[in-house]
C-alpha positions as CSV (number, residue, x, y, z in Angstrom):
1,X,121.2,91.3,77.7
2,X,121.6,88.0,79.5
3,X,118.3,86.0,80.4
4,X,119.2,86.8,84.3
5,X,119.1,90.3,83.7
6,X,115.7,90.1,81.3
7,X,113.9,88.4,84.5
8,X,115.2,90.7,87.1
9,X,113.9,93.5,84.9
10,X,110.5,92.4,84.5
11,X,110.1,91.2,87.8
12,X,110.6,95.2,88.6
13,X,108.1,95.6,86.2
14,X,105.0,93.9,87.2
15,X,103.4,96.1,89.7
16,X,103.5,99.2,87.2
17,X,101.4,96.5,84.7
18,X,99.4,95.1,87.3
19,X,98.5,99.2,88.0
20,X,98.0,99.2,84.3
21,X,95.7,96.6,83.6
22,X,93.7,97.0,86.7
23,X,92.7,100.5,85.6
24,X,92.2,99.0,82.1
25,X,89.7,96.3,83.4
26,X,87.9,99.4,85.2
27,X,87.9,101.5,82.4
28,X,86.5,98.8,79.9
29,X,83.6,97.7,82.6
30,X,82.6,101.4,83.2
31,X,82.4,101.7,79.2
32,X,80.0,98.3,78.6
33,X,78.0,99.0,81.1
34,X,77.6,102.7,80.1
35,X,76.9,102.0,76.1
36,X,74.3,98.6,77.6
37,X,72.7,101.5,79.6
38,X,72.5,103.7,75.9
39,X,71.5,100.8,74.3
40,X,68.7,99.6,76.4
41,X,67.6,103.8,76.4
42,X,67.7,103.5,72.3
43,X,65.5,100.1,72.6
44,X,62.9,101.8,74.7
45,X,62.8,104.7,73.2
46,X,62.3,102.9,69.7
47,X,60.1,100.4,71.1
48,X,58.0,102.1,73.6
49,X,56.1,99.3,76.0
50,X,57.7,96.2,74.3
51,X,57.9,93.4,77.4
52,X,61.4,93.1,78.9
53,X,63.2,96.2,77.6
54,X,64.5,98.5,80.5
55,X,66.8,100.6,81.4
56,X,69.5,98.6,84.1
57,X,69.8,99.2,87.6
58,X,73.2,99.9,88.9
């Protein structure tokens, strides 16, 4: 496969990863903020009353 070719092909390739790795980003956000929400439940619930533990707003 000649270099010309190589480019042409990922050139046709980059929306599909751009799809990709947006819904990666999304995915991976959705998941930290969902195990910090867990987290901060498991603090409080260990800790009951201790200054600056809550729960985060959304």
């Amino acid at each position: 496969m000649n270099p010309e070719l190589w480019t042409q092909f990922l050139q046709g390739q980059a929306p599909a990863m751009q799809g990709l790795m947006g819904n990666y980003l999304e995915q991976s956000k959705a998941m930290f903020l969902q195990m910090q929400e867990q987290m901060a439940k498991q603090a409080e619930s260990l800790f009951p009353g201790m200054a600056g533990l809550h729960t985060p707003k959304r």
